[in-house]
C-alpha positions as CSV (number, residue, x, y, z in Angstrom):
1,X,0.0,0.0,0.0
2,X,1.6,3.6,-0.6
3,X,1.4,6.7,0.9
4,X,-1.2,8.2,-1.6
5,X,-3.2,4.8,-0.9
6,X,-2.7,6.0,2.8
7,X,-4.0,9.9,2.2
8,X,-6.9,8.9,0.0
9,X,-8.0,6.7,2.7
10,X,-8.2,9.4,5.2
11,X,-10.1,11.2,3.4
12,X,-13.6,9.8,4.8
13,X,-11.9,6.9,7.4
14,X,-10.7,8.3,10.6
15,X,-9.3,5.1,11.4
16,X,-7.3,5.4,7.7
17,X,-6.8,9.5,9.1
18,X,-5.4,8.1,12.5
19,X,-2.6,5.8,10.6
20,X,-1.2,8.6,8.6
21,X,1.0,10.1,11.0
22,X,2.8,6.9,11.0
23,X,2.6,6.7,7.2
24,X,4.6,10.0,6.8
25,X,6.7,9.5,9.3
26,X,7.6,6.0,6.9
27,X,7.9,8.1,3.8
28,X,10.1,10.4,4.7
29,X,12.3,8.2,6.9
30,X,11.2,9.7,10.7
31,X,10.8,8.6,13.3
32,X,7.3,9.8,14.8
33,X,4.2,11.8,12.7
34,X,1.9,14.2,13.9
35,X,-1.2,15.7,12.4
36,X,-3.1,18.7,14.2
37,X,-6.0,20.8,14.3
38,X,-5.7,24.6,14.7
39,X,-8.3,26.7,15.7
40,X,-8.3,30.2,14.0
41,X,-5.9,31.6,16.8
42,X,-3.6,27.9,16.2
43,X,-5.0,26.8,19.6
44,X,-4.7,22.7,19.0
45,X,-8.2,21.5,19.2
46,X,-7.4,17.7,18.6
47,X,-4.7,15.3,16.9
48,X,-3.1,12.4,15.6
49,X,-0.2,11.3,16.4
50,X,2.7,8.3,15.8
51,X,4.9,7.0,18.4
52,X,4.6,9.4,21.3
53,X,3.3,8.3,24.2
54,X,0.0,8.9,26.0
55,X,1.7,11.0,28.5
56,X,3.0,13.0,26.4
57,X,0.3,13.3,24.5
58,X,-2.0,14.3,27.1
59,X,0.4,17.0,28.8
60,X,1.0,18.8,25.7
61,X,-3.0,19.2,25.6
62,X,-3.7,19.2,28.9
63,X,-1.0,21.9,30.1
64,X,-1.2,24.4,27.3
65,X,2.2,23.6,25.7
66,X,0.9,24.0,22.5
67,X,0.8,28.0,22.6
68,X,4.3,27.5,23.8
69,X,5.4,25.4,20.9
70,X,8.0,26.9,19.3
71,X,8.0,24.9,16.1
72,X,4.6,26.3,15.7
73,X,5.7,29.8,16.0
74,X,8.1,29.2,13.3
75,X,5.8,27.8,11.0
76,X,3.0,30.7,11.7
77,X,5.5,33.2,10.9
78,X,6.6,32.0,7.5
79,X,4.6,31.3,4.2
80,X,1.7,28.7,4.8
81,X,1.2,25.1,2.0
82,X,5.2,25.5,2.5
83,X,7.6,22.5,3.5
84,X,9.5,23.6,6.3
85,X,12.7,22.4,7.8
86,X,12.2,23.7,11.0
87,X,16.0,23.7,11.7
88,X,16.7,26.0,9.1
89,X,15.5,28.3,12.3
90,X,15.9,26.8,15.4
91,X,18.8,24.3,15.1
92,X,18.4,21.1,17.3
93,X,20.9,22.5,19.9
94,X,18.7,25.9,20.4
95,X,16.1,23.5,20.6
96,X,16.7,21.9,23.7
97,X,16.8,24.8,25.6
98,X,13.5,25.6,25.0
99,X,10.6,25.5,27.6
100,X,8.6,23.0,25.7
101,X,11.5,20.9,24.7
102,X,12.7,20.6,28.7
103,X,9.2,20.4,30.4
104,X,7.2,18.2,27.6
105,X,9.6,16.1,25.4
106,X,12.7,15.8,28.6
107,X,9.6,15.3,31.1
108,X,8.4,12.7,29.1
109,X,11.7,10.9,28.2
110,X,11.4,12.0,25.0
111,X,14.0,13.5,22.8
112,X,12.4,14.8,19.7
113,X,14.3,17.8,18.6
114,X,14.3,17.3,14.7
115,X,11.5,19.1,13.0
116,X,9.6,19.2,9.5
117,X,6.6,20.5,8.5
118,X,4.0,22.0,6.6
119,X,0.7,23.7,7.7
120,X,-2.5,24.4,5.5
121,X,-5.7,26.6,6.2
122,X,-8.9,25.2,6.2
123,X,-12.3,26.5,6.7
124,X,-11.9,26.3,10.4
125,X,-8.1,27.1,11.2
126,X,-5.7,25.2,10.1
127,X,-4.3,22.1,10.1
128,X,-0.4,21.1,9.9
129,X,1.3,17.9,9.5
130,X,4.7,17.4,10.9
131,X,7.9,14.6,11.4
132,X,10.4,14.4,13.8
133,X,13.5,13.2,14.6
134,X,15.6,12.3,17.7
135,X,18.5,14.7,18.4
136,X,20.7,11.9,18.0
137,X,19.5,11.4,14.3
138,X,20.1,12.6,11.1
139,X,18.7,17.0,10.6
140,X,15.9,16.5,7.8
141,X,17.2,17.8,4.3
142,X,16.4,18.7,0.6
143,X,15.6,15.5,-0.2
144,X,13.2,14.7,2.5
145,X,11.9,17.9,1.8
146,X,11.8,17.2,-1.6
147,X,9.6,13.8,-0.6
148,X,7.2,15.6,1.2
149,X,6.5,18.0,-1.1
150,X,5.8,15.7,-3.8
151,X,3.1,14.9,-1.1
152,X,1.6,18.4,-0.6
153,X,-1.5,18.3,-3.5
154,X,-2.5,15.7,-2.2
155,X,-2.7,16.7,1.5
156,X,-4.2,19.5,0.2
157,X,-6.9,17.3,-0.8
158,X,-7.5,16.0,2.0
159,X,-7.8,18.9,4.2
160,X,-10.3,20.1,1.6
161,X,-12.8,16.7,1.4
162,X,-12.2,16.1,5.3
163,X,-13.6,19.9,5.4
164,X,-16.5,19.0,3.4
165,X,-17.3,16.0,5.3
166,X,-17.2,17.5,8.6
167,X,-19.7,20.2,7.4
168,X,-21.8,17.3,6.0
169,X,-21.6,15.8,9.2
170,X,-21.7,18.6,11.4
171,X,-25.4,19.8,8.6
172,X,-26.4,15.8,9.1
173,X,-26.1,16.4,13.4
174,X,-28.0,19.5,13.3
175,X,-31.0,17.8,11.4
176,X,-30.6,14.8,13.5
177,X,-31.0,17.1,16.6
178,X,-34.0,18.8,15.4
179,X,-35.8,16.2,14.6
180,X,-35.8,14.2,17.8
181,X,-37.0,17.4,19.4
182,X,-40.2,17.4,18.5
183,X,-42.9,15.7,19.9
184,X,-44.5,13.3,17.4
185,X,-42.6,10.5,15.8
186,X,-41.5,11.2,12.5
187,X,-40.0,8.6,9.8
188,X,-39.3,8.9,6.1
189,X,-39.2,6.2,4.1
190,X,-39.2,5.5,0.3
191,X,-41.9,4.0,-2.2
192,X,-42.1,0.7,-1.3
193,X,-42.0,1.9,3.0
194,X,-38.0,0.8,3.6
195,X,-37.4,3.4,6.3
196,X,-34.5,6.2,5.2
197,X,-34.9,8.2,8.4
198,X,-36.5,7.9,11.9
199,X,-36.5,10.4,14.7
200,X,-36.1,9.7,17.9
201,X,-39.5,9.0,19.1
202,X,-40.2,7.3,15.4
203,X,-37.5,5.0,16.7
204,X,-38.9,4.3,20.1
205,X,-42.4,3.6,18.1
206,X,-40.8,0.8,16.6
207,X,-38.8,-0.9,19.0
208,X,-42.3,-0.6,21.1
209,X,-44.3,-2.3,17.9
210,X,-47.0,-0.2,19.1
211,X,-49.3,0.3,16.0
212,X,-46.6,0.1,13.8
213,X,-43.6,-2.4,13.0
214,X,-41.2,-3.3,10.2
215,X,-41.5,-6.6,8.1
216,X,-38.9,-7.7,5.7
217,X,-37.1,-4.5,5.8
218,X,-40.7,-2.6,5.3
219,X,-42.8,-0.4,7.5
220,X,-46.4,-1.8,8.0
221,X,-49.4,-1.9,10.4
222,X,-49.9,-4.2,13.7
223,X,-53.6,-4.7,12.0
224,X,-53.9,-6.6,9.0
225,X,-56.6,-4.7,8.2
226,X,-54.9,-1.6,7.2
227,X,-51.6,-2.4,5.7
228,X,-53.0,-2.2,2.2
229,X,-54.0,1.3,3.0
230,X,-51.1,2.5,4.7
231,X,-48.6,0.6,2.1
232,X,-51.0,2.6,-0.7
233,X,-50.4,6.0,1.3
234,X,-46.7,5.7,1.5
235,X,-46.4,4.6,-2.4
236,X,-48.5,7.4,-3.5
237,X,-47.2,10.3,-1.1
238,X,-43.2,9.2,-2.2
239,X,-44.2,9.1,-6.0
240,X,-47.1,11.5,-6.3
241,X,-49.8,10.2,-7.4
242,X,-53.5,9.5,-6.8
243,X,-54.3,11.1,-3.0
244,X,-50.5,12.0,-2.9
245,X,-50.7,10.4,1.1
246,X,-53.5,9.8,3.5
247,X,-54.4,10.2,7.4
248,X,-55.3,6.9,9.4
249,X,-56.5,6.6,12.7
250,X,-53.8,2.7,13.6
251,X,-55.2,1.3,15.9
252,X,-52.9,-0.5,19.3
253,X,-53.6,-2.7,22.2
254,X,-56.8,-3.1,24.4
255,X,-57.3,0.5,25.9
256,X,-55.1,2.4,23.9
257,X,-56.3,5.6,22.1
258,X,-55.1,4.6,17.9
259,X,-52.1,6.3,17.0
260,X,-52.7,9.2,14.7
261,X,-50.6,9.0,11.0
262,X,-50.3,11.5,8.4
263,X,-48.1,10.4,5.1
264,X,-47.7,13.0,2.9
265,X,-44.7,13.7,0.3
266,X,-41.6,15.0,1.0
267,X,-41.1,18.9,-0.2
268,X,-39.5,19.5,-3.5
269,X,-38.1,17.1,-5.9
270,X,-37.2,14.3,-3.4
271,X,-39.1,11.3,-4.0
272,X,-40.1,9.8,-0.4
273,X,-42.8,9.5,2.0
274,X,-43.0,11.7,5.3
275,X,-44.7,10.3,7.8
276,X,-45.9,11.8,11.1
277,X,-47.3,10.2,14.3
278,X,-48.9,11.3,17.4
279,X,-49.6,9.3,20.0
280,X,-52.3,10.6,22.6
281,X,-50.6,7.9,25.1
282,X,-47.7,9.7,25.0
283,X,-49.0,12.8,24.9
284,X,-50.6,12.3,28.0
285,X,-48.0,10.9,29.7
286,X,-46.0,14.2,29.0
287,X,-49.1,16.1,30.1
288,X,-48.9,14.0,33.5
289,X,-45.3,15.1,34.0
290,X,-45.8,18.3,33.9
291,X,-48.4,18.8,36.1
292,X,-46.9,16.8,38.4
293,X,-43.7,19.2,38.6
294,X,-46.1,22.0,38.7
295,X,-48.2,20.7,41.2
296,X,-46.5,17.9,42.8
297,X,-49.1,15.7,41.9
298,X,-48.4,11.6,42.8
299,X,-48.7,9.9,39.2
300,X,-52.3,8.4,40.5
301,X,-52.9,12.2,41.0
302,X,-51.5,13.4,37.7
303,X,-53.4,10.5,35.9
304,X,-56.9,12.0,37.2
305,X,-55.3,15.7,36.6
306,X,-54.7,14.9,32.4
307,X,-58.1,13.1,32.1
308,X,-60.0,16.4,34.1
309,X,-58.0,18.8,31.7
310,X,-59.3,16.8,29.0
311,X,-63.0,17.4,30.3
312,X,-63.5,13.7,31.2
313,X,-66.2,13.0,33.9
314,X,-65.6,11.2,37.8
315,X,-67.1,7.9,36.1
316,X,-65.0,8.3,33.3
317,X,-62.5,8.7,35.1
318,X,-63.0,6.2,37.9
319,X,-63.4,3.4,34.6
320,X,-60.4,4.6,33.2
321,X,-58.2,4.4,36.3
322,X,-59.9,1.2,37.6
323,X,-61.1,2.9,41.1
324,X,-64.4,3.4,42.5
325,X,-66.2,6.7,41.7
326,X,-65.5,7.7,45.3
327,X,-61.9,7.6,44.8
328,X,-61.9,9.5,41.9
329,X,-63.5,12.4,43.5
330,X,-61.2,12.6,46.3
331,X,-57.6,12.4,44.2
332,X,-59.4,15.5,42.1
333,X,-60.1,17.5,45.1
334,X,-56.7,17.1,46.0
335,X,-55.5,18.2,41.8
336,X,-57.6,21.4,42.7
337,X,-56.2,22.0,46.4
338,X,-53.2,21.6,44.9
339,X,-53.4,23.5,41.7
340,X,-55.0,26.2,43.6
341,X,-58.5,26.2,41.9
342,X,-62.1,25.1,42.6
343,X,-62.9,23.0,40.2
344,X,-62.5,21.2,37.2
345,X,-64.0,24.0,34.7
346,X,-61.3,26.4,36.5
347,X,-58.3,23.9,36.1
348,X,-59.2,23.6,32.0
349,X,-58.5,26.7,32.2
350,X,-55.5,27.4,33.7
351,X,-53.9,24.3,31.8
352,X,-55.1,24.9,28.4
353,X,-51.9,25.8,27.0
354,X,-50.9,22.4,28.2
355,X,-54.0,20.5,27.2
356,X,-52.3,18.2,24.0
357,X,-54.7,18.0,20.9
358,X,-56.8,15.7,21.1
């Protein structure tokens, strides 16, 4: 494998990125590599390093040596995208009197004091690649100069696609991020219902199989009875035709309100399905939180707080929460006392920005 093979790699594999320093530190006859990340001000934000050890490593982050690194200075001060033999101005002697030289590399048991290196802008600093030798070794010359500048378009290269990754990346998190904030589960998927993206609640949906579920790769219904309609919503909201999507009421387990799904095409030109669900049992359960950190409501208290918010009566309620009709009046008196109102028409009210739709 070659060095090119070795920089083309590291272009999209941070595994292939985290071999390189040893790879150039190969080519050009070294004895330890080390890639790093400058901010704007050439603060080290992160690295990569070959040979050196964790200790080192660590303390040169850790305890700031990087604004004191003198072979960083150097480079800073002369021409960027240039090989540099950094003992053309400090010579390995002058070296290792330096501060960072007797209290990182000494400290360490090292005894780098051989430099060469080249450092390129990006979008967000810069980044520089280096080699180094032992002060016992051969300075770095012409020729290895000349090697690693044979190298430079390339590296070039990969600062540049390793740039536009990240940014991908970074655009892809952001979306990612946004998504699972909202409340209702959201999946896309294409024509034939293989699922291209899911949400955070989307993907608690389906490890749940609560109304929904995959089969063979494909998203479909718990009942039987409406996969042929929800397959025929998500083929004709992702290619456009007929109805271009559909809203079902999916029905769940004994006692639980259906889950509510709209399918409707994706915006623009991309061919898909968008699907969005809400789940009232969910909702509710939300609902319950929160007026239990208003109020400090127990949850059997919270339980009777959502259903009187949502207008239900005490035999309603008492049936939904299995207790006697009695019961149920007492835990509301003790929502209002605690809520502060006298009744339930009072504590609609109050909570209606609260109240999910339903």
């Amino acid at each position: 494998m070659s060095i090119l093979d070795d920089i083309y790699d590291s272009m999209a594999d941070d595994v292939a990125f985290a071999r390189l320093p040893k790879a150039l530190a190969a080519v050009t006859r070294a004895r330890s590599g080390l890639i790093l990340d400058h901010d704007p001000d050439f603060r080290v934000n992160d690295y990569e390093h070959h040979y050196y050890s964790a200790e080192l490593t660590s303390r040169y982050m850790a305890g700031g040596f990087d604004t004191q690194d003198v072979w960083t200075r150097v480079v800073v001060s002369q021409k960027l995208d240039q090989i540099l033999l950094l003992e053309d101005f400090v010579d390995a002697t002058q070296f290792r009197q330096t501060f960072i030289y007797n209290e990182l590399f000494r400290h360490c048991g090292d005894d780098a004091a051989r430099c060469m290196a080249v450092m390129m802008p990006r979008k967000s600093g810069f980044m520089s690649f280096a080699v180094h030798r032992a002060f016992g070794d051969h300075r770095f010359n012409a020729r290895d100069a000349q090697v690693m500048s044979k190298l430079l378009p390339h590296l070039r290269r990969l600062v540049e696609m390793r740039d536009l990754l990240g940014a991908t990346a970074d655009r892809e998190a952001l979306a990612r991020a946004t998504l699972d904030t909202l409340a209702s589960a959201l999946l896309i998927t294409d024509a034939s219902g293989r699922i291209r993206i899911a949400n955070a609640g989307g993907e608690d949906l389906l490890q749940a199989q609560s109304g929904i579920r995959q089969k063979a790769g494909r998203l479909t219904t718990l009942d039987p009875r409406q996969s042929d309609r929800f397959a025929a919503a998500i083929r004709s909201a992702a290619l456009r035709i007929g109805r271009h999507g559909d809203v079902l009421d999916l029905p769940r387990g004994e006692g639980m309100s259906p889950l509510r799904v709209l399918i409707a095409p994706l915006a623009g030109h991309i061919a898909g399905a968008l699907i969005l669900i809400e789940d009232p049992e969910a909702e509710l359960h939300a609902l319950g939180t929160t007026l239990s950190s208003l109020y400090g409501l127990t949850q059997a208290e919270a339980e009777v707080a959502v259903l009187l918010v949502r207008g239900r009566s005490l035999t309603e309620i008492a049936t939904r929460c299995q207790v006697s009709r009695e019961t149920a009046r007492s835990q509301a008196k003790t929502v209002y006392d605690k809520a502060g109102v006298d009744g339930q028409i009072k504590l609609m009210s109050i909570l209606k920005g609260l109240q999910p739709r339903c």
